[in-house]
N, C-alpha and C positions, 0 to 999 in steps of 0.2 A: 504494500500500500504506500507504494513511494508520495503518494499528490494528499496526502491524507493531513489535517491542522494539527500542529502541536497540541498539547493539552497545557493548556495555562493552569498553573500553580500558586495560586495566594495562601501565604501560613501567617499566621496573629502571631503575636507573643508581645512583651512589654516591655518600654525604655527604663533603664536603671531608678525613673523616679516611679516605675508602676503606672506608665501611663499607656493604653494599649496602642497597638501600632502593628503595622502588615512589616514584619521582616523578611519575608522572600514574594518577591511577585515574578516568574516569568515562566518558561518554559519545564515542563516537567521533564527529566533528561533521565530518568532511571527503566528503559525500555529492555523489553525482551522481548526478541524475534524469534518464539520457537516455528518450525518447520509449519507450511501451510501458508503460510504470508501475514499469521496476527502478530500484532504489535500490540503487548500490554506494556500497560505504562504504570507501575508505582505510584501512588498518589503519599499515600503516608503507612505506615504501622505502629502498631502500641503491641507492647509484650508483658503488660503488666493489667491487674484488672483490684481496683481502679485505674484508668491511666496516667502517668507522669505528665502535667501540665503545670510546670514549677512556672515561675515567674521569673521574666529573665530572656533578654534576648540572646543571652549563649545558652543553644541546644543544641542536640544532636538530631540532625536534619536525618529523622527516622523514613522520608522519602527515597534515602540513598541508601536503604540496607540493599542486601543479596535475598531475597527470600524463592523458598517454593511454593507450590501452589496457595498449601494451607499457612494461616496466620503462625505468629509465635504460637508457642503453650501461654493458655491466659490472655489470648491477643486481641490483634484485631489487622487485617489486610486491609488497604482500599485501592483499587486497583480500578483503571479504564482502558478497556480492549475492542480493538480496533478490528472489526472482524473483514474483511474482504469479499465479494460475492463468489460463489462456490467453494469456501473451505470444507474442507471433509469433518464430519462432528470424529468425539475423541471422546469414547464415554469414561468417565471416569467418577467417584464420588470422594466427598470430605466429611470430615469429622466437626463438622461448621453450620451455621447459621448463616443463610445468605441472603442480603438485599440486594436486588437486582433491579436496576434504571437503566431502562435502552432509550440512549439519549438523543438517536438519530438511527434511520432506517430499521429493519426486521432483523427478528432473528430467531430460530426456532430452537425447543428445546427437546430432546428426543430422551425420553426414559424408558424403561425396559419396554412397555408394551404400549406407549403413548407419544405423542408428540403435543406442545402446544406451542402457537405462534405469537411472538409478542411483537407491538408496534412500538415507535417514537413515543415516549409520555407513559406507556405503562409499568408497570413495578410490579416483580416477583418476591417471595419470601421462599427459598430453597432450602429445604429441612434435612440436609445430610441424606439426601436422594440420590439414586444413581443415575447421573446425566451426560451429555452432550449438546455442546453448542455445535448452531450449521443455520450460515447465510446462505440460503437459498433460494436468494432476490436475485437481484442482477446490480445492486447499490451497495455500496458500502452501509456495514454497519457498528455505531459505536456504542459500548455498553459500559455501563460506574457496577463495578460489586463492591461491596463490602462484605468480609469474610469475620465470622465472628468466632472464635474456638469456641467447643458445646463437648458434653460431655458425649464420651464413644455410646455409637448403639449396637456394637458388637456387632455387625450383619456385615458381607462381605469384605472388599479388603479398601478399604482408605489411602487417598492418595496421603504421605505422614513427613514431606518436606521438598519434595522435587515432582513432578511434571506437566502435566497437561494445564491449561487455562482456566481458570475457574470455572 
């Protein structure tokens, strides 16, 4: 998806007197191009639950970790993926909580014996189900998860630090 918009990045946090303030605005630069042509993009993560939101414009821009599919233990992903028209779905499931925003064109979700299609504007809740994404428009399409660690339901096998897209 070489013609595809950056994903702009604005993060808060606060000047030494506590007064709030945008300390990163521009491009989000922490992508992964696994095979098929998606490009996720890192938006932020949390590996704590509560999460660390100290005060303070010195932090660790948790935008630029290394991660796998699923969040830390106790976390939280957020991620926006850029899907292409005809990638091949990649079923795979997480041991997660997932809010799903398809923030421009379709995208289909395919589960064991199901499919459902979603548009621009609508929002899934994905319960550590076994799934696959698949553009199967002819448009690009982009999608916001948010991954939440959830306790195991013991049923098949969990993707537990590396592969597929959310």
């Amino acid at each position: 998806m070489t013609d595809r918009t950056p994903v702009r990045r604005v993060v808060t946090g606060h000047a030494p007197d506590d007064v709030a303030k945008v300390i990163v605005d521009g491009p989000a630069t922490n992508e992964r191009r696994p095979p098929a042509g998606l490009v996720s993009t890192l938006i932020w993560c949390t590996d704590t639950t509560p999460a660390d939101i100290s005060v303070g414009a010195e932090f660790e821009d948790m935008g630029a970790r290394k991660l796998g599919t699923p969040p830390p233990t106790n976390g939280t992903r957020f991620a926006v993926i850029d899907f292409p028209p005809g990638c091949p779905p990649s079923m795979h499931r997480t041991e997660t909580i997932d809010y799903v925003i398809v923030v421009s064109g379709e995208i289909e979700m395919d589960m064991d014996d199901s499919t459902v299609k979603l548009k621009a504007g609508d929002v899934m809740v994905q319960r550590g189900t076994n799934h696959a994404w698949a553009n199967r428009s002819g448009k690009p399409a982009r999608v916001a998860f948010v991954l939440v660690d959830a306790k195991p339901l013991g049923i098949g096998h969990a993707i537990t630090g590396t592969g597929a897209a959310s």
